[in-house]
N, CA and C atoms as a LAMMPS dump frame, in Angstrom:
ITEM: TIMESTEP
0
ITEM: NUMBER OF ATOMS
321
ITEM: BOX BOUNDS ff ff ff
-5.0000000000000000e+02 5.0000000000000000e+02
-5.0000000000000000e+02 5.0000000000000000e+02
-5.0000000000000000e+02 5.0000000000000000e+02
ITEM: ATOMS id mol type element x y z
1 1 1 N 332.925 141.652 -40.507
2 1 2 C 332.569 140.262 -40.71
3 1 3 C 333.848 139.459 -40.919
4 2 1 N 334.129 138.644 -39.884
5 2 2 C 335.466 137.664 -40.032
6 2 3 C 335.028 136.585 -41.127
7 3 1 N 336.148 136.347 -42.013
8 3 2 C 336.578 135.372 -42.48
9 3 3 C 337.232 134.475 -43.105
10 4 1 N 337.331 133.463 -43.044
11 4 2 C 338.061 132.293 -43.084
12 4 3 C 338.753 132.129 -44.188
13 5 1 N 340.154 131.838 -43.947
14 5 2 C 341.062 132.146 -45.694
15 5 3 C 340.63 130.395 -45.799
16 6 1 N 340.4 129.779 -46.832
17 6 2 C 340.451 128.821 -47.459
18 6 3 C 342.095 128.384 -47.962
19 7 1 N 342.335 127.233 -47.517
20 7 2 C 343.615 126.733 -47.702
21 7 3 C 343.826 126.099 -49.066
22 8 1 N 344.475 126.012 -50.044
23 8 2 C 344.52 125.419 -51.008
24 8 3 C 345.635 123.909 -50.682
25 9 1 N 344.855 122.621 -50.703
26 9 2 C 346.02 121.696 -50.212
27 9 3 C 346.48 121.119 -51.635
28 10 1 N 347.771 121.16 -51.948
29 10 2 C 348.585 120.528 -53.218
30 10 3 C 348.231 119.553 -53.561
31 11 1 N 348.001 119.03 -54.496
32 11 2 C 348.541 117.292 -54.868
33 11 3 C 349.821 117.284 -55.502
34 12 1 N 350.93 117.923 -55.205
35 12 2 C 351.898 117.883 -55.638
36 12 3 C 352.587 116.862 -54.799
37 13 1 N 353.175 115.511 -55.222
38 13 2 C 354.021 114.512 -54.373
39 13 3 C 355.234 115.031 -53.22
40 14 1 N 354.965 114.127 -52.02
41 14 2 C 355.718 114.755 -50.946
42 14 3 C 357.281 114.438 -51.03
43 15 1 N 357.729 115.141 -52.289
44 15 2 C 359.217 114.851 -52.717
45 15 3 C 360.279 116.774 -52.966
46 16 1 N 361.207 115.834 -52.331
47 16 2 C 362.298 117.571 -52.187
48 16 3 C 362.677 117.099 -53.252
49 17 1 N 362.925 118.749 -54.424
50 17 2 C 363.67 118.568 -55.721
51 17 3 C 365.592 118.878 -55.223
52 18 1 N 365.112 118.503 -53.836
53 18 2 C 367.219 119.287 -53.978
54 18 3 C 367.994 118.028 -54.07
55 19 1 N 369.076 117.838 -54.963
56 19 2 C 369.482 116.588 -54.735
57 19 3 C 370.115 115.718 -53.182
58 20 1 N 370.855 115.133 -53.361
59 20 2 C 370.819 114.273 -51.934
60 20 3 C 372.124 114.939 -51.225
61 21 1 N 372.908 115.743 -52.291
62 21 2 C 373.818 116.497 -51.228
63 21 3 C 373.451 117.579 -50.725
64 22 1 N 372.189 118.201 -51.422
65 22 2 C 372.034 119.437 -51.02
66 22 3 C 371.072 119.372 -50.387
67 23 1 N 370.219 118.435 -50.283
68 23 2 C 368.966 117.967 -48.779
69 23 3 C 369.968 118.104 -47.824
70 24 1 N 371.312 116.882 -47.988
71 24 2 C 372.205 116.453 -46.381
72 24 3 C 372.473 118.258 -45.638
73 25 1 N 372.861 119.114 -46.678
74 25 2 C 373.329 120.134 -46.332
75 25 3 C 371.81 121.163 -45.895
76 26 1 N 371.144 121.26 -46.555
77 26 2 C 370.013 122.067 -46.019
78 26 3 C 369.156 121.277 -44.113
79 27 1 N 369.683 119.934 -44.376
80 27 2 C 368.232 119.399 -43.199
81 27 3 C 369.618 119.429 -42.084
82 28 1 N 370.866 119.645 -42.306
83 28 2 C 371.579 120.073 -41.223
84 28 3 C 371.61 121.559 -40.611
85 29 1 N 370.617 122.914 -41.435
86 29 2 C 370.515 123.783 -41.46
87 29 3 C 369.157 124.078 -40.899
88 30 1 N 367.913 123.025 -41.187
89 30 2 C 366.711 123.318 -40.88
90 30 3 C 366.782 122.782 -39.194
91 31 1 N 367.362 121.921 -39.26
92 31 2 C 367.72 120.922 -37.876
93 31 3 C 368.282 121.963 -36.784
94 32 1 N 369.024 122.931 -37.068
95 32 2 C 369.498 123.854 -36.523
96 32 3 C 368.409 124.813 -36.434
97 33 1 N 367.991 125.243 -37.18
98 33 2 C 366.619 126.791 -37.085
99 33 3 C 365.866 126.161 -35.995
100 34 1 N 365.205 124.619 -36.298
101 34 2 C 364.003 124.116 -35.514
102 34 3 C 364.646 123.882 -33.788
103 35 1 N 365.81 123.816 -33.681
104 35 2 C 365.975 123.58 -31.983
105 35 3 C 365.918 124.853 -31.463
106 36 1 N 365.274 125.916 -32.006
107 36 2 C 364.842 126.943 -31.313
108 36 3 C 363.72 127.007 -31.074
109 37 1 N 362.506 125.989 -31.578
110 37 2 C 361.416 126.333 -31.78
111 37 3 C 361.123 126.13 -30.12
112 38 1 N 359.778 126.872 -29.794
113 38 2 C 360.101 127.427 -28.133
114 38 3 C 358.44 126.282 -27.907
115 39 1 N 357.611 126.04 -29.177
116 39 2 C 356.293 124.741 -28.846
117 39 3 C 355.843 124.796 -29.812
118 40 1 N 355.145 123.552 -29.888
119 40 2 C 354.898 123.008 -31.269
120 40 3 C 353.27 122.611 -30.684
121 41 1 N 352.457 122.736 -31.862
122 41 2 C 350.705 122.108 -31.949
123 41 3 C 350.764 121.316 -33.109
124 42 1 N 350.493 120.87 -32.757
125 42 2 C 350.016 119.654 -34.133
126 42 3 C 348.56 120.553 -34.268
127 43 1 N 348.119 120.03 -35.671
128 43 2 C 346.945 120.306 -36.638
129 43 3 C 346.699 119.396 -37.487
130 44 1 N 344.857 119.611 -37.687
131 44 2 C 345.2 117.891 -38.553
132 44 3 C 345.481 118.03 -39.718
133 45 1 N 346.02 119.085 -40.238
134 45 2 C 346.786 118.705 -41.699
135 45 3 C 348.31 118.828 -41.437
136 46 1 N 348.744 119.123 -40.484
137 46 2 C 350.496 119.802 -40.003
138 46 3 C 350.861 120.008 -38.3
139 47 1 N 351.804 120.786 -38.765
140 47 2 C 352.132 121.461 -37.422
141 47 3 C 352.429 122.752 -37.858
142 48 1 N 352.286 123.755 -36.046
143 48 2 C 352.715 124.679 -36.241
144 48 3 C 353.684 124.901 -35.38
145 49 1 N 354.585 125.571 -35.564
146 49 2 C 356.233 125.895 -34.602
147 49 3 C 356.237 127.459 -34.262
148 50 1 N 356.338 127.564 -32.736
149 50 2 C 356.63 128.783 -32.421
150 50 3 C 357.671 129.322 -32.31
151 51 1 N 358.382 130.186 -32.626
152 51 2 C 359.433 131.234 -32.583
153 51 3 C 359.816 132.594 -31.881
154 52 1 N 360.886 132.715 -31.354
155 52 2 C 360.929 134.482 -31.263
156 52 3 C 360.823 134.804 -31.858
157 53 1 N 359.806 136.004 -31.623
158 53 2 C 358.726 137.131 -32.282
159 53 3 C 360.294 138.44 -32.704
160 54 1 N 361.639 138.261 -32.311
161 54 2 C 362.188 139.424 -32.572
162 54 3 C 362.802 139.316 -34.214
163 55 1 N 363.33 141.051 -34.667
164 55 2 C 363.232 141.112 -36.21
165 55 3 C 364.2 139.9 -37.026
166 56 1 N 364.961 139.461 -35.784
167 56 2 C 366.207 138.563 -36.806
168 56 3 C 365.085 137.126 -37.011
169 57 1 N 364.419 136.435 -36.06
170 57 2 C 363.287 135.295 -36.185
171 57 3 C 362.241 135.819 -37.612
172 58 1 N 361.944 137.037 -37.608
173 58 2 C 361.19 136.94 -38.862
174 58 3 C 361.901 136.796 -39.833
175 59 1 N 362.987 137.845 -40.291
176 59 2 C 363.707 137.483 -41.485
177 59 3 C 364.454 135.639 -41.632
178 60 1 N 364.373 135.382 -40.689
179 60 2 C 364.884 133.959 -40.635
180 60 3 C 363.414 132.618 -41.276
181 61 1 N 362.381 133.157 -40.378
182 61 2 C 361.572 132.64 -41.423
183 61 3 C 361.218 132.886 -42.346
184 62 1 N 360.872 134.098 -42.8
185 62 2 C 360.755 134.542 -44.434
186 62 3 C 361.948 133.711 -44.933
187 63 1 N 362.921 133.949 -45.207
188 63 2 C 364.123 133.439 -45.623
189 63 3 C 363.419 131.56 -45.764
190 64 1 N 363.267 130.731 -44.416
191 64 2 C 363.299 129.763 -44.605
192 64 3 C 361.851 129.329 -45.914
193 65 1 N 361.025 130.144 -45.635
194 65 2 C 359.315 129.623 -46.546
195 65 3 C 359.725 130.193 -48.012
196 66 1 N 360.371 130.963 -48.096
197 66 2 C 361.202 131.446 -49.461
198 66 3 C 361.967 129.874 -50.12
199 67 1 N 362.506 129.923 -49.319
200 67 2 C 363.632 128.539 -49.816
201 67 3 C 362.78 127.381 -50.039
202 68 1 N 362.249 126.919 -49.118
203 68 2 C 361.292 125.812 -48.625
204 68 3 C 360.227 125.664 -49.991
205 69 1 N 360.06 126.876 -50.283
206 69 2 C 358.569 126.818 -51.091
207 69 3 C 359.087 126.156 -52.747
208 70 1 N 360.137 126.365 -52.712
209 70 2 C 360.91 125.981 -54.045
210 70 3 C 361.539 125.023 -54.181
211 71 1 N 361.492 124.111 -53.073
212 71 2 C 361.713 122.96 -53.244
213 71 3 C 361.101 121.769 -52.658
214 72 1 N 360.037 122.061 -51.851
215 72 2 C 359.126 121.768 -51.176
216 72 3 C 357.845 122.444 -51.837
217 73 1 N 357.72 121.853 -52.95
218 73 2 C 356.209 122.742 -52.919
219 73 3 C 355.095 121.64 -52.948
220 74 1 N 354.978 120.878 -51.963
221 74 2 C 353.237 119.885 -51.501
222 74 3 C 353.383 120.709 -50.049
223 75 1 N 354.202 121.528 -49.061
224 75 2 C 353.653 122.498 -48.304
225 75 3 C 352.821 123.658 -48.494
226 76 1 N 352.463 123.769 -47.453
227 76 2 C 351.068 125.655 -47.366
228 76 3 C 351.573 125.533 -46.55
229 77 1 N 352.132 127.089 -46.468
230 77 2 C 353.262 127.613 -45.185
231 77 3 C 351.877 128.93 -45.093
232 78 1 N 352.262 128.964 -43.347
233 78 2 C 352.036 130.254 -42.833
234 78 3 C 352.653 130.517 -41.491
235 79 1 N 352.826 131.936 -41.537
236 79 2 C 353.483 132.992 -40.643
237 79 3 C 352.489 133.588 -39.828
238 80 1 N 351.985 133.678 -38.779
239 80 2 C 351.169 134.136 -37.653
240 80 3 C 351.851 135.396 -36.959
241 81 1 N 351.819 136.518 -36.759
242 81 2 C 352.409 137.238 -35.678
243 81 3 C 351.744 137.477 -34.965
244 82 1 N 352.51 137.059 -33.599
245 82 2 C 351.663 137.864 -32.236
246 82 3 C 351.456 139.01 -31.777
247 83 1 N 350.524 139.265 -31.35
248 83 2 C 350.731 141.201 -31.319
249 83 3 C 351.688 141.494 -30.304
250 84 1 N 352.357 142.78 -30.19
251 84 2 C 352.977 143.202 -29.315
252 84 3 C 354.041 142.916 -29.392
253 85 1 N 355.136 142.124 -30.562
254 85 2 C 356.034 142.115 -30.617
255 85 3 C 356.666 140.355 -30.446
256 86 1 N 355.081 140.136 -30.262
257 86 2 C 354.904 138.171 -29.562
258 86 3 C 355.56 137.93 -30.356
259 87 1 N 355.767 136.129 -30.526
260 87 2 C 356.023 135.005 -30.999
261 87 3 C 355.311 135.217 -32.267
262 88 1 N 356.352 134.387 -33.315
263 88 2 C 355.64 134.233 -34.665
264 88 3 C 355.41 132.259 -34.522
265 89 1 N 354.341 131.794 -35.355
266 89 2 C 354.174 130.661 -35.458
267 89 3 C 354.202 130.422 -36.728
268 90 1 N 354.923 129.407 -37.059
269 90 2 C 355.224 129.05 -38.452
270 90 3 C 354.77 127.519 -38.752
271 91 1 N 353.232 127.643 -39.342
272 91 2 C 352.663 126.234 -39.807
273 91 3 C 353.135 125.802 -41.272
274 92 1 N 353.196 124.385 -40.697
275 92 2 C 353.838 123.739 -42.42
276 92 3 C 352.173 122.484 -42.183
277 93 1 N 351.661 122.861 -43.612
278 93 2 C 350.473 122.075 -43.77
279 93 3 C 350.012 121.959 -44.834
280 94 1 N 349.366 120.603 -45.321
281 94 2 C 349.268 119.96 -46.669
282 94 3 C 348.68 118.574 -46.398
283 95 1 N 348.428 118.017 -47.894
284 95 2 C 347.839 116.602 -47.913
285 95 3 C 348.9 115.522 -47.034
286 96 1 N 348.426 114.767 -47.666
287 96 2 C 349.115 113.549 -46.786
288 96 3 C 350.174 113.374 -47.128
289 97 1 N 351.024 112.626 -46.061
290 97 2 C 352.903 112.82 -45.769
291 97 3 C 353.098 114.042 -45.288
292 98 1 N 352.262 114.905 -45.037
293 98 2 C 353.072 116.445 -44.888
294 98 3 C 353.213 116.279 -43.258
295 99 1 N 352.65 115.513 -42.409
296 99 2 C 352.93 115.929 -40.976
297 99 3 C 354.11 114.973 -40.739
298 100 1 N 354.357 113.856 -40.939
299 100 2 C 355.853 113.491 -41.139
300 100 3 C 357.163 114.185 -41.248
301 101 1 N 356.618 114.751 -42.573
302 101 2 C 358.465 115.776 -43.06
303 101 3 C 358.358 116.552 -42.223
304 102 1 N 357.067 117.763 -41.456
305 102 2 C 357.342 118.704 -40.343
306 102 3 C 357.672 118.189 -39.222
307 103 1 N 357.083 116.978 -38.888
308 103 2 C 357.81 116.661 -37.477
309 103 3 C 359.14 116.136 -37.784
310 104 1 N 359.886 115.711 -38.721
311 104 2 C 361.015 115.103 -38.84
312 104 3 C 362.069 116.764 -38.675
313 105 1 N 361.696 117.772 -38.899
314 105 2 C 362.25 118.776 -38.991
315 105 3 C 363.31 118.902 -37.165
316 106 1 N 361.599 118.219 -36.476
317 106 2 C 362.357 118.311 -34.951
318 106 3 C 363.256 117.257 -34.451
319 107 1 N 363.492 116.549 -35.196
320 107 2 C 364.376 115.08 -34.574
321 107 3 C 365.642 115.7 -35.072
């Protein structure tokens, strides 16, 4: 019997605790991860970003939803793997403002 994980959406305000030098320095780092992303879906709470499925792309996202979650926490991150070695998809999704900061990830 399939079913459905229930998402918990934050009311935590759509604000980064890193200060303003260490945003400049991280969103020059995220800006870099995301010009790999290979397609993007919007969702109506987010987006999701696809990735190479190989082992250095996973540890790269673990790594990023690790970081992210601690200073970003009005995101619900998830990691999708494709079978066979596929593409991982990495959704960033939450209340409102959250599809903004994910698409700003791609500019």
């Amino acid at each position: 019997m399939a079913q459905e994980l229930e998402l918990a959406v934050s009311t935590a305000p759509v604000a980064c605790t890193l200060s303003n030098d260490e945003l400049a320095d991280r969103s020059v780092e995220v800006h870099a991860m995301f010009a790999h992303v290979e397609a993007t879906r919007e969702l109506v709470d987010g987006y999701a970003f696809r990735f190479p499925g190989d082992a250095e792309w996973v540890a790269r996202l673990a790594e990023f939803v690790a970081f992210e979650r601690a200073c970003c926490q009005f995101f619900t991150f998830e990691l999708t793997f494709a079978p066979e070695l596929g593409p991982v998809w990495l959704s960033l999704r939450g209340g409102e403002g959250v599809k903004e900061v994910a698409q700003s990830f791609m500019s």
